[in-house]
C-alpha positions in Angstrom: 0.0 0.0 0.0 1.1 3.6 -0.6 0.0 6.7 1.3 0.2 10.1 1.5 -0.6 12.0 4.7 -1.2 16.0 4.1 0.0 17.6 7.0 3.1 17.4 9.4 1.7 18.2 12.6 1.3 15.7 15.5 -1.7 14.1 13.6 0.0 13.8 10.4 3.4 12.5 12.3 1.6 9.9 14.2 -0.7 8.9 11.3 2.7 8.0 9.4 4.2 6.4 11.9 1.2 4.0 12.1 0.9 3.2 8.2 5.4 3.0 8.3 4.7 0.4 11.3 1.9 -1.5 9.1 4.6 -1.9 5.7 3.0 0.8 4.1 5.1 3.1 1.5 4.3 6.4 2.7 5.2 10.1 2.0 4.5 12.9 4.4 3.5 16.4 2.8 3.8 19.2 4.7 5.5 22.9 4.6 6.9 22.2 8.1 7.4 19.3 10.7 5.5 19.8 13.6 2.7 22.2 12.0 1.3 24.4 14.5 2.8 23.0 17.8 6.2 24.0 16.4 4.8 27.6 14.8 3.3 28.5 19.2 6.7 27.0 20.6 8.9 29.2 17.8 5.9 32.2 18.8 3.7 31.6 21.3 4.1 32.1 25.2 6.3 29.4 26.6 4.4 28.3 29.2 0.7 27.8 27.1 -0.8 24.4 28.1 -1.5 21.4 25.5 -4.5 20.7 28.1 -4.0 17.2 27.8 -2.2 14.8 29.5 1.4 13.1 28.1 -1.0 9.8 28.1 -3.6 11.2 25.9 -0.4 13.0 23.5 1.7 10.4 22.7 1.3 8.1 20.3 2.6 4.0 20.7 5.0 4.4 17.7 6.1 7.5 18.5 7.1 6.1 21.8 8.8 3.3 19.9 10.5 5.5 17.7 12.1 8.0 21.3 12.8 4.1 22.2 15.6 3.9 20.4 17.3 7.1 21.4 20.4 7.1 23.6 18.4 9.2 25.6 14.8 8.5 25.9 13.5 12.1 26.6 9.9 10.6 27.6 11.7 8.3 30.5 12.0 11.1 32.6 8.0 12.4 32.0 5.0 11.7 34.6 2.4 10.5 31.7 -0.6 12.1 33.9 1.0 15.4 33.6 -0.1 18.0 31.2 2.9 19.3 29.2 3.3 22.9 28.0 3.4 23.6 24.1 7.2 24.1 24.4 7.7 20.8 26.5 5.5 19.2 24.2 7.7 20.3 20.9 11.4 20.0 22.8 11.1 16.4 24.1 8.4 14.3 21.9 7.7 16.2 18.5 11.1 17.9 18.2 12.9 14.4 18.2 10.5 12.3 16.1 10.4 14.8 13.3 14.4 14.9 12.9 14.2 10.8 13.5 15.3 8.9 10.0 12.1 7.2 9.7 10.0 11.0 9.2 13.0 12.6 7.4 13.1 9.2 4.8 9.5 10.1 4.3 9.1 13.8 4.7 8.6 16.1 1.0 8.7 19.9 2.0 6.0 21.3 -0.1 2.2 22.6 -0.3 0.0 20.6 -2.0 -2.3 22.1 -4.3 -5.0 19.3 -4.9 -6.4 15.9 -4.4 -7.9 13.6 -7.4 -9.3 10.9 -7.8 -7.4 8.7 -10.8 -9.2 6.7 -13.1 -6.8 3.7 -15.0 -7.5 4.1 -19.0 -9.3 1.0 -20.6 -5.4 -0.3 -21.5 -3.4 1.4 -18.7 -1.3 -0.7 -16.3 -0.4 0.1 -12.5 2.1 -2.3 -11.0 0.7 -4.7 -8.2 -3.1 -2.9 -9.2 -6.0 -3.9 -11.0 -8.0 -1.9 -13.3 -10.3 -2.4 -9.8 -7.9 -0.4 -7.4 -8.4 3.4 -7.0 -5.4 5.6 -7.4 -5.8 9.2 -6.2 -3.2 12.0 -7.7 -1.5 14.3 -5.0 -0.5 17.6 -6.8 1.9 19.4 -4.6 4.4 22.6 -5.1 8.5 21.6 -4.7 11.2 23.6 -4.8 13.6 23.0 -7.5 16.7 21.5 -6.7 19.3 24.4 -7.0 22.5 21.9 -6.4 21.9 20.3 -9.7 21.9 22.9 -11.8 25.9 23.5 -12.8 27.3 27.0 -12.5 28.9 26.8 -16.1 25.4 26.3 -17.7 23.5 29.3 -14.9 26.4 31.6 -16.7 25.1 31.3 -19.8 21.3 31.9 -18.8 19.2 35.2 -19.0 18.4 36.7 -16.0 14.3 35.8 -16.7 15.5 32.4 -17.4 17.4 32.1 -13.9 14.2 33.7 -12.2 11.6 30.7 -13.9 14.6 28.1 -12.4 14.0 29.5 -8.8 10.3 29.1 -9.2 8.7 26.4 -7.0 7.0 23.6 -9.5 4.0 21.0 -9.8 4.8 17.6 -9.4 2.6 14.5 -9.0 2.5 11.0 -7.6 -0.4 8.8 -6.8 -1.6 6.5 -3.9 -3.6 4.0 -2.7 -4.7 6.6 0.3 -4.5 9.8 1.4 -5.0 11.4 5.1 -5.7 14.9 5.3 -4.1 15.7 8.8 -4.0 19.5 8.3 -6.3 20.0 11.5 -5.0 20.8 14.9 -5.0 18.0 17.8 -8.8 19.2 19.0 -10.2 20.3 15.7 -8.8 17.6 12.4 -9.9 19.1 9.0 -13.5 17.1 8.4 -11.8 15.2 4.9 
């Protein structure tokens, strides 16, 4: 199976976790990791509570993946506590968001729009059946300024250099997507 999860805030970070822990290929759009927990810790006062309890916050494979720190920040937390938004960000979302399973995962970009695909009368998907449904994340990405070689940029107009910096469409499709661009108390209704 291969799914997308829009959004890379708590919901959309444990959400991936859960489909990486079933086998599931899965890619993780979002503009930022942590989405609005880390926007009120970079912003916010420092001392706002998540008004729930560790318990209710963190997630069984998120756990799993502070496991296999070093330092396992969450060893040292009373679960029944309730954890300020900076608390919350430093020692659960901060580390699971630069852990190599999100990063493998993680594309840094907006998406622009969800479709349903439809498989032409002759198409064929590996491992899918004209049956399967296939929906089409369109998403913005930055170009990728380290391949572009400064002998060929010399040669370019200035307009032509602009369009190169120019974030661009690009596709893929999947056998699911999650729309986890809510906030913990209030998930987008899709």
């Amino acid at each position: 199976m291969k799914g997308a999860i829009v959004g890379g805030g708590p919901l959309g970070i444990e959400m991936a976790l859960d489909l990486l822990s079933l086998g599931a290929r899965v890619s993780l759009f979002a503009s930022v990791l942590g989405g609005n927990i880390k926007e009120m810790n970079d912003g916010g006062p420092k001392n706002l509570s998540m008004g729930s309890t560790w318990r209710k916050l963190v997630g069984h494979h998120g756990q799993e993946v502070l496991g296999q720190l070093q330092n396992n920040p969450l060893e040292k937390i009373d679960l029944d506590s309730f954890p300020t938004v900076t608390e919350f960000w430093e020692t659960y979302l901060k580390p699971i968001t630069e852990s190599g399973p999100i990063r493998a995962i993680f594309k840094e970009g907006e998406v622009k729009r969800v479709h349903k695909r439809f498989l032409g009368l002759s198409e064929e998907v590996p491992e899918k059946s004209r049956l399967h449904d296939l929906f089409r994340v369109v998403y913005l990405a930055s170009p990728d300024e380290s391949s572009f070689s400064e002998q060929r940029l010399e040669s370019l107009s200035e307009d032509v250099l602009k369009s190169l910096r120019v974030p661009i469409e690009k596709f893929d499709d999947f056998d699911i997507v999650v729309d986890a661009t809510g906030v913990l108390g209030n998930p987008c209704p899709m």
